[in-house]
C-alpha positions, 0 to 999 in steps of 0.5 A, a space after each residue: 510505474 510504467 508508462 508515467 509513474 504508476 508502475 515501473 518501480 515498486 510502488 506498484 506494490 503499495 498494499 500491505 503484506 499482511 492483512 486480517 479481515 475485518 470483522 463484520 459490525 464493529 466499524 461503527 464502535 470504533 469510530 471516535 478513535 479513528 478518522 477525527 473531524 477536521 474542525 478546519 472544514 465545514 463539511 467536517 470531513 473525516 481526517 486520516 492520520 498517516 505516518 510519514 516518518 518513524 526513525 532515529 533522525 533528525 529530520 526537516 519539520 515545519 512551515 514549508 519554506 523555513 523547516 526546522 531540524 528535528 531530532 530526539 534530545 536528551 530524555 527522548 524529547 522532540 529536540 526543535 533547532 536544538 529546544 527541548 519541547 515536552 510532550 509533543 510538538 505541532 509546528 504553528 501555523 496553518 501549513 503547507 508542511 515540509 516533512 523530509 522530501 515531502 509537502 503536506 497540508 493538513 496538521 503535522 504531529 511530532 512526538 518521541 517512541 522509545 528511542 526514534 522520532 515519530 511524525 504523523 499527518 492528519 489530513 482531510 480525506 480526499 486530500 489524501 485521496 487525490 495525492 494517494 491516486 498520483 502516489 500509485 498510478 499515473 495521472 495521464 491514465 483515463 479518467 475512469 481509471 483514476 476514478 476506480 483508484 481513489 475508490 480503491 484508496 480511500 475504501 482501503 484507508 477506511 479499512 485501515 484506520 478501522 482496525 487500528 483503533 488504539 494506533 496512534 496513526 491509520 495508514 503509512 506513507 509507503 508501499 506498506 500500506 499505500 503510497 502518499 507523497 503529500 502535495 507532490 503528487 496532487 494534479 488537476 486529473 487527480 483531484 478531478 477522480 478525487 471530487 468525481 467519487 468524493 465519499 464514495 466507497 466499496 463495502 461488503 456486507 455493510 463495511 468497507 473492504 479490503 480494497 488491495 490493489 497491485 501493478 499488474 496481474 499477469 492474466 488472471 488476479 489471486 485470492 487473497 487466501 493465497 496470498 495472506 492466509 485468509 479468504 475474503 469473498 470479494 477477493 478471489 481469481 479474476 480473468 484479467 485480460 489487454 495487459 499487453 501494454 504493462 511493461 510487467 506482463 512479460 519479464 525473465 531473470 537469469 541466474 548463474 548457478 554460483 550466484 543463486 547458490 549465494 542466495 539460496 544459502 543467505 536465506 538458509 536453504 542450502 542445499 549444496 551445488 544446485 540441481 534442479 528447481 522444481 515447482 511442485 504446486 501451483 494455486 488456483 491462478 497458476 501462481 507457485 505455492 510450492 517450490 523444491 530445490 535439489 542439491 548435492 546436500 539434499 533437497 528442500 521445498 518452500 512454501 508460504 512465508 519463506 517461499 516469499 521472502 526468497 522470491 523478494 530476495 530473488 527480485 523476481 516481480 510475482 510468483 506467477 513464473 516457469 524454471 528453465 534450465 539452461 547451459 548458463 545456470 537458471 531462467 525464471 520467465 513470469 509474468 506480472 507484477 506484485 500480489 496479484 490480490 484486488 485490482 490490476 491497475 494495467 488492468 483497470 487502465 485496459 477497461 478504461 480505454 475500452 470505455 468501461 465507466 469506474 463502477 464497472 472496474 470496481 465491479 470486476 476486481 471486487 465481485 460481490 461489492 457494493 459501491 456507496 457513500 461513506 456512512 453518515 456516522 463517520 462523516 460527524 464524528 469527532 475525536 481528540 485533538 493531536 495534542 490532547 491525544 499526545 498529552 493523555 498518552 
C-alpha cells in the first residue's frame, strides 16, 4: 500500500468495522478456549485459529503441491475429491497448506456450516505475526516500523481471540480483522520485527488493547468513540505529523450531479435533483459526523451507520474531507486514508525514518499503554485438539 504494498489498496484498512471493548480481568478465564498450545513446538507457543474461508466452494485444500477439490457433498458433508468424509477433515501430513491462493503452515481444519464450507488455520503466533506484518505494511519500511506493527498485530489478535470464546476461530484472514496471506507474505525483514518483539504486547489496565491500525491519518487520528460508538482511553486524538509521503494524505473525488443523485437514491436518501452538500458537524479531529443533502424533495442529514455506508459507496478514502461545488457537479477534497482509530502506518513509517525506536511508535498512537510480554498463563495453556473440537460440536 503505497510505496511497496502497505498501502495503495484496501488492505490499509485491515481493522474490524466493529468492535466492543474488552472487559477488564476476564482474559485469564478465557483462556483455555481460545489460543491452544502448539504441541508441534517446544516452546508451547500459543496458536491462533484464523478463518481463511467461509462459502459455498468448492475450493483447492491440501498438501501444497497436490491440493485437493473441496466442496459441500450430499447431507452437508466435507465432499474430498468426490469422498464423503463425516465430521471434519484435516488433510495428513505436516504442511505446507495450499488454501485457494493461499499457503499456509500450521494445521488446516475443514468442516461444514449450514450450507457453506468453512476452513480454519491454527497456527503458531509469531508465524502469524511475521505474515500479519507483510499482509499489512511493506517490508522495505524501516525496522522499527515494522517492529511497531507486529506489536500491533499480535496485541490485536490476543484481543480477538479473547472475545471469541465460543467461535470456532479468532481472527479472519481479511481487512475484517487483519490482513493474513500465509507464507506469501513472510520475508527476511518481517520475521526479523517478528523475533525482535517475540511475545511482546500492548495492555491496558493489565489486558491486551484493541490495538486498530490504518493507512494513513490525515494529521490528526480519531477516537475510537467516534468511530465505533465506544470510548477506549488508549485510543483517542493524536497529532500525527510528515505524512507527506503517503499517497493518501492529499485525494479529491468529483462527482456529476446525476451521477451522485444515483448514488444518493440507491442508498435511500433521495432528495431530488441535488442542491447543496452541507457538513453540519465535525468530530474533535475534524472528521465529518454529520452530513445534510438539500434537494428538490427536501433535505436529509446522515449521521453514524448510514453516514458510513454512503461514504463506502462513495469511495471516498476517510471522512476527514471538505464539499466544493463547482459548474461540473461536486468535489470532496480529503485527506487520509481508512478509520483513523490507533496507529498511522504512513505515520509510524515517519517516526521510523526520524530514528524513533518502536516502543516510542507504540507509545504516541496508543497513549496510556504499557508494552509487555504476553502473560505467562497463555503461553501454557492448552485446549482441544481441532478434531476433537469438531467431533464434540
Amino acid at each position: 500500500m503505497g510505496p511497496g504494498r502497505a498501502f495503495s489498496d484496501a488492505r490499509s484498512r485491515a481493522c474490524p468495522i466493529f468492535h466492543r471493548a474488552f472487559a477488564a480481568g476476564c482474559l485469564g478465564a478465557v483462556v483455555l478456549g481460545l489460543l491452544a498450545c502448539s504441541s508441534a513446538t517446544a516452546r508451547m507457543e500459543p496458536s491462533v485459529r484464523v478463518l481463511l474461508y467461509n462459502g459455498p466452494g468448492p475450493l483447492r485444500v491440501g498438501p501444497a503441491k497436490a491440493p485437493s477439490k473441496v466442496r459441500v457433498g450430499p447431507g452437508g458433508r466435507v465432499q474430498v475429491d468426490g469422498v464423503a468424509v463425516p465430521g471434519i477433515w484435516l488433510p495428513e501430513g505436516s504442511g505446507p497448506w495450499r488454501v485457494g491462493s493461499r499457503t499456509v503452515r500450521g494445521q488446516v481444519v475443514v468442516r461444514v456450516r449450514g450450507h457453506e464450507l468453512e476452513v480454519v488455520n491454527r497456527i503458531g503466533l509469531e508465524d502469524y505475526v511475521a505474515s500479519t506484518v507483510g499482509g499489512e505494511m511493506s517490508s522495505s519500511w524501516p525496522r522499527e516500523a515494522l517492529r511497531a506493527q507486529a506489536v500491533a498485530a499480535r496485541t490485536y489478535v490476543l484481543y480477538e481471540a479473547a472475545k471469541r470464546r465460543d467461535s470456532d476461530w479468532d481472527v479472519r484472514a481479511t481487512t475484517r480483522s487483519q490482513v493474513y496471506e500465509g507464507t506469501q507474505a513472510e520475508t527476511p525483514e518481517t520475521r526479523s520485527a517478528t523475533r525482535a518483539t517475540a511475545g511482546e504486547v500492548l495492555t491496558y489496565g493489565g489486558e491486551p488493547i484493541l490495538a486498530v491500525f490504518h493507512s494513513t491519518a490525515g494529521g490528526r487520528t480519531e477516537r475510537a468513540a467516534e468511530v465505533w460508538g465506544e470510548d477506549l482511553p488508549y485510543l483517542r486524538v493524536v497529532e500525527v505529523e510528515d505524512e507527506d509521503d503517503s499517497p493518501q494524505t492529499y485525494w479529491r473525488t468529483a462527482f456529476a450531479p446525476g451521477a451522485l443523485q444515483g448514488v444518493l437514491a440507491a442508498a435511500g436518501v433521495g432528495v431530488g435533483r441535488l442542491e447543496s452538500i452541507v457538513v453540519t458537524e465535525r468530530t474533535g479531529s475534524g472528521r465529518v459526523k454529520r452530513l445534510a443533502f438539500r434537494g428538490g424533495a427536501g433535505v436529509r442529514e446522515l449521521r453514524g451507520a448510514a453516514l458510513k455506508s454512503l461514504v463506502a459507496s462513495l469511495g471516498l478514502r476517510s471522512t476527514l474531507f471538505d464539499i466544493r461545488e463547482t459548474p461540473a457537479g461536486f468535489v470532496f477534497v480529503g485527506s487520509g486514508y481508512g478509520h483513523g482509530v490507533g496507529m498511522s502506518q504512513w505515520g509510524a513509517r515517519a517516526m521510523a525514518r526520524q530514528g524513533a525506536s518502536y516502543r516510542r511508535i507504540l507509545a504516541r498512537f496508543y497513549p496510556g499503554t504499557q508494552l509487555g510480554r504476553v502473560p505467562s498463563r497463555l503461553a501454557v495453556a492448552s485446549g482441544p485438539s481441532s478434531r476433537n473440537e469438531g467431533d464434540e460440536r
